[in-house]
C-alpha positions as CSV (number, residue, x, y, z in Angstrom):
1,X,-2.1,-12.0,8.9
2,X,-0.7,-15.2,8.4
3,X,2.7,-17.0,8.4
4,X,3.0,-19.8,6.0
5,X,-0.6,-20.8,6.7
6,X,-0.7,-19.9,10.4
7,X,-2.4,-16.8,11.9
8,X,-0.1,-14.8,13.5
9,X,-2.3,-11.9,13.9
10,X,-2.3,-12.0,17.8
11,X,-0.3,-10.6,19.4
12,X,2.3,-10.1,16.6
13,X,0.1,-7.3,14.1
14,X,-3.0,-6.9,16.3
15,X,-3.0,-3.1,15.4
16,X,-1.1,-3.3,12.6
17,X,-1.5,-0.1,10.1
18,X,0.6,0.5,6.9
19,X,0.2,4.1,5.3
20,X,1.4,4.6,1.7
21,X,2.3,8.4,0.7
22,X,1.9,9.6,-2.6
23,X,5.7,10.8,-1.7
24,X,6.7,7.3,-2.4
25,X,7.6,7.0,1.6
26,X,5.8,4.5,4.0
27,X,4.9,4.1,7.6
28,X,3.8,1.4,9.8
29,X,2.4,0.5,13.2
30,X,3.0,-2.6,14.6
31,X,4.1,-4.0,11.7
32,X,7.5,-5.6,13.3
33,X,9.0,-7.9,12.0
34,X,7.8,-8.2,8.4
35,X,8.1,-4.5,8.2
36,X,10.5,-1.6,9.4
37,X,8.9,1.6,11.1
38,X,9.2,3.5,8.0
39,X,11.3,4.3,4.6
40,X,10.1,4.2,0.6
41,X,7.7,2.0,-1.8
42,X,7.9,1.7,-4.9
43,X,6.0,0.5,-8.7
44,X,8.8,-1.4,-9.9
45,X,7.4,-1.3,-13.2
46,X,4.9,0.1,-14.8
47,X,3.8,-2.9,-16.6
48,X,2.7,-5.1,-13.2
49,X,0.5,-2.7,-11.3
50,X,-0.3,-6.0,-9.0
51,X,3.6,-5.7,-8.2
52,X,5.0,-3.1,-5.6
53,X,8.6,-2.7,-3.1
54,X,7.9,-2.1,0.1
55,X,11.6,-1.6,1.3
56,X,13.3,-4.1,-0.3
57,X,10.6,-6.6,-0.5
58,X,9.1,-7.4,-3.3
59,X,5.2,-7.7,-2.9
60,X,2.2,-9.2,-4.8
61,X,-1.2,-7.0,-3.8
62,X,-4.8,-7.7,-5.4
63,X,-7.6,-5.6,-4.5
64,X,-10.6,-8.2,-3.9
65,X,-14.3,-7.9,-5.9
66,X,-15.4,-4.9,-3.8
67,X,-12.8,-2.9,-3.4
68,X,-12.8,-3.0,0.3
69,X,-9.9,-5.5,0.9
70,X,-6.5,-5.4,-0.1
71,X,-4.0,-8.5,0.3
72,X,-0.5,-8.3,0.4
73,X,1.9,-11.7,-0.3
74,X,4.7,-12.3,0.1
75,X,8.2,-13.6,1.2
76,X,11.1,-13.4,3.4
77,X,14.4,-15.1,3.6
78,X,15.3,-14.5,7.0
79,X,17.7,-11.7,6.8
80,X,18.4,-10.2,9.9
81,X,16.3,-7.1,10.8
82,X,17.5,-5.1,13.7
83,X,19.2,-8.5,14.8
84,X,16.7,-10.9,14.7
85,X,16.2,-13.5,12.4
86,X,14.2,-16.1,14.8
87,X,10.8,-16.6,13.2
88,X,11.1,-14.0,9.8
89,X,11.4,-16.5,7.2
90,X,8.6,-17.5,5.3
91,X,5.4,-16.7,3.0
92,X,3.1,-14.0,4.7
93,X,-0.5,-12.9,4.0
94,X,-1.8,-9.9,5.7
95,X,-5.4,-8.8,4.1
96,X,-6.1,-5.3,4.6
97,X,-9.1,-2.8,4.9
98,X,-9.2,0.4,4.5
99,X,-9.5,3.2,7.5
């Protein structure tokens, strides 16, 4: 995971997980503070599949050559979550495989 260029895997998502349903809710482990605990993801339209709403963040995901990598950009403005705002703003890249 990175922060506008900068790993910020350790100690900040070391065992980060993020679970999509197929409800349209969303859970994560670790995943503080670029995402809450839980709550709903979306398609926001059906004609940008390499667009989804995690929350109320906007996201850009591409699935790499082999399927087996998923990476997720994006960015955040620094509105507070649960009070902080210290260190949120910014472009994040966290490149995901699959459990």
């Amino acid at each position: 995971m990175t922060l506008d260029g900068t790993d910020v895997t350790n100690p900040s998502y070391s065992s980060f997980v993020l679970t999509l349903r197929a409800d349209g809710s969303y859970a994560t482990v670790d995943g503080d503070p670029a995402f809450t605990g839980s709550g709903f993801w979306s398609i926001p339209s059906a004609a940008n599949l390499n667009q989804i709403r995690i929350g109320s963040t906007d996201i850009t995901v591409a699935l790499n050559g082999t399927n087996d990598q998923l990476t997720l950009t994006f960015s955040l403005s620094g509105n507070p979550i649960n009070g902080r705002v210290a260190g949120l703003s910014g472009n994040y890249t966290f490149v995901l495989t699959s459990n």
